[in-house]
N, C-alpha and C positions, 0 to 999 in steps of 0.2 A: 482058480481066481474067479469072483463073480463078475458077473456083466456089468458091475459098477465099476470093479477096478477095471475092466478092462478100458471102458470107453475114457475114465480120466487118464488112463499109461496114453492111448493113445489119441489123447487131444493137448495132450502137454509136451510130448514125443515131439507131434511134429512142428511143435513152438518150440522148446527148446534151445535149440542154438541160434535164435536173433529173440528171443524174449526181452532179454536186458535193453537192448536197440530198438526194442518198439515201446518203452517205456522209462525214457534215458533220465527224465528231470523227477522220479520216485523217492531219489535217496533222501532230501531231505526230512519228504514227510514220513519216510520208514525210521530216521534219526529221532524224529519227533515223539513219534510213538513208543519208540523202547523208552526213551525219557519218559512220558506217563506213567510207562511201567510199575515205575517206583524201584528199577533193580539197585542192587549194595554192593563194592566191594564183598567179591566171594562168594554169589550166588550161583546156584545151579539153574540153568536154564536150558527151554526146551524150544527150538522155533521148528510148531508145526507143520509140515509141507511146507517146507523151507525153501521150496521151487529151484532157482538159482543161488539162492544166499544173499540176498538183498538184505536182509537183519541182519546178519553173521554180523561183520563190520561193528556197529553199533553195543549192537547183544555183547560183545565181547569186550567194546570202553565200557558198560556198562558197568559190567563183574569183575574187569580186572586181571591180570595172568594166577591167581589164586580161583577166579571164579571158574566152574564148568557150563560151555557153552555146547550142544547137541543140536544138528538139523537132520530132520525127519523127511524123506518124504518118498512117494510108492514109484516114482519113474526112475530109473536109472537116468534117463540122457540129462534129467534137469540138474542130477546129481552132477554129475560131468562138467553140466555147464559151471557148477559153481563151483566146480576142482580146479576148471582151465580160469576161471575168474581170480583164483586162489584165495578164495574163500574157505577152502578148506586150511588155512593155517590160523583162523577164525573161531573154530568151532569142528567138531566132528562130525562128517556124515555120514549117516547112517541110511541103509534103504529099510526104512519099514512101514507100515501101513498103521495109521493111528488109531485104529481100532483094536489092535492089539500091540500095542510097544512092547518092546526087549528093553524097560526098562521096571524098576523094584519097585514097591508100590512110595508114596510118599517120599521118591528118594527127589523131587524137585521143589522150589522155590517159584517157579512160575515158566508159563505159559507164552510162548507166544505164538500165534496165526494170524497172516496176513493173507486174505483171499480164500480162506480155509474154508469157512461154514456151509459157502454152496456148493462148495465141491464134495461135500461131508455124503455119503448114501444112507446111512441111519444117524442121523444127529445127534437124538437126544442118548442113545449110546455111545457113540464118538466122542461126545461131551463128559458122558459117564470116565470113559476110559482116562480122558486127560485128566479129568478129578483123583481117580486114581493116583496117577503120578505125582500128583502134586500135592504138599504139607497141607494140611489146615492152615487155615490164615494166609496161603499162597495165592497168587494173584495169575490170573487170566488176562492177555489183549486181543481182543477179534478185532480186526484191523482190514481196513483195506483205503489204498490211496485216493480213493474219490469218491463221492458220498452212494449211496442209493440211487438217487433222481439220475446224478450225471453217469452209472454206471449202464443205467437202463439204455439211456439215452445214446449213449455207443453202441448199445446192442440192436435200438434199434427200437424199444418196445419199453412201453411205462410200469409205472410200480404196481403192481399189485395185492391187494387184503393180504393173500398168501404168503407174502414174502416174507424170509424163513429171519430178515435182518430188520425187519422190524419191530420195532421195541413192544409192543403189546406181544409180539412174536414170542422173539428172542426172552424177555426174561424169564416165563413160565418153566419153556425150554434148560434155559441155562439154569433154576431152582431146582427143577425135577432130579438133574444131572448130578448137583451138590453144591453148584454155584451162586452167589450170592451178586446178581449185576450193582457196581456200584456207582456207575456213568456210561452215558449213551451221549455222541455226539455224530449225530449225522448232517453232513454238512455237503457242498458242491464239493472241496478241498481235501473233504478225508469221511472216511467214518471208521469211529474207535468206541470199543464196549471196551470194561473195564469190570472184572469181578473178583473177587475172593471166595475162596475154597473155605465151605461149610465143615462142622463138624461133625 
């Protein structure tokens, strides 16, 4: 395992089991966001680093009991968390690392990651790989419940040129990969990318 997954196993590890409780008023804006989506009745979907399963829920009115819903992500304990959340009767968890899915190529509809990108160690191939999975004309959401500005600002520390969710950033990145961005809203309240899978 390299030193990137190591340090995200163990900084998710020891959040885990109070994550949900340190972030209790999310569910609407993670409802909102699978709405953007655009899912259909009977969609396959993917929610990337699915952490605790805060999407599951939604991800699954979404598609429907005909739709397939999949959560992804490289920590066992977050996994857990969202077995005892019963999240898993939501959607399937899986423990695998997004850089190489145990899944067929094109076998998805779309994409979903909330909080995913910074925690991404190679991007613009992490990017790659989810294109992979997912049809032409499938859709991407990079998501997370509070904009940029205000997530900095819990950390303690402002935005910087660098940052990997800024849109001069982000859409080069997400092209390279096979991604097509087709809305960026960075907001205090949320920020949501929106793309479809190139051919």
């Amino acid at each position: 395992m390299s030193d990137d997954h190591t340090h995200v196993r163990e900084f998710f590890t020891a959040r885990a089991a109070d994550w949900d409780s340190r972030f209790p008023d999310d569910g609407p804006a993670y409802a909102a966001a699978v709405a953007d989506l655009g899912l259909r009745e009977g969609d396959r979907v993917l929610d990337a680093g699915c952490g605790t399963g805060r999407a599951l829920p939604p991800l699954r009115a979404a598609v429907g009991p005909s739709g397939v819903v999949v959560g992804a992500d490289l920590t066992p304990a977050m996994l857990e968390a969202a077995a005892r959340a019963g999240r898993d009767r939501d959607g399937r968890l899986v423990l695998a690392d997004v850089a190489a899915l145990p899944l067929r190529s094109e076998s998805l509809d779309a994409v979903f990651g909330a909080g995913l990108i910074s925690h991404l160690p190679r991007p613009a191939e992490n990017l790659r790989e989810l294109a992979r999975v997912v049809r032409v004309g499938g859709t991407l959401a990079l998501f997370h419940p509070i904009g940029r500005a205000a997530l900095a600002a819990r950390h303690g520390h402002a935005i910087t040129p660098d940052d990997l969710r800024a849109e001069d950033n982000l859409r080069p990145l997400l092209a390279d990969a096979g991604w097509r961005m087709t809305s960026y809203v960075d907001e205090d309240t949320r920020f949501l990318v929106l793309a479809v899978r190139e051919g």
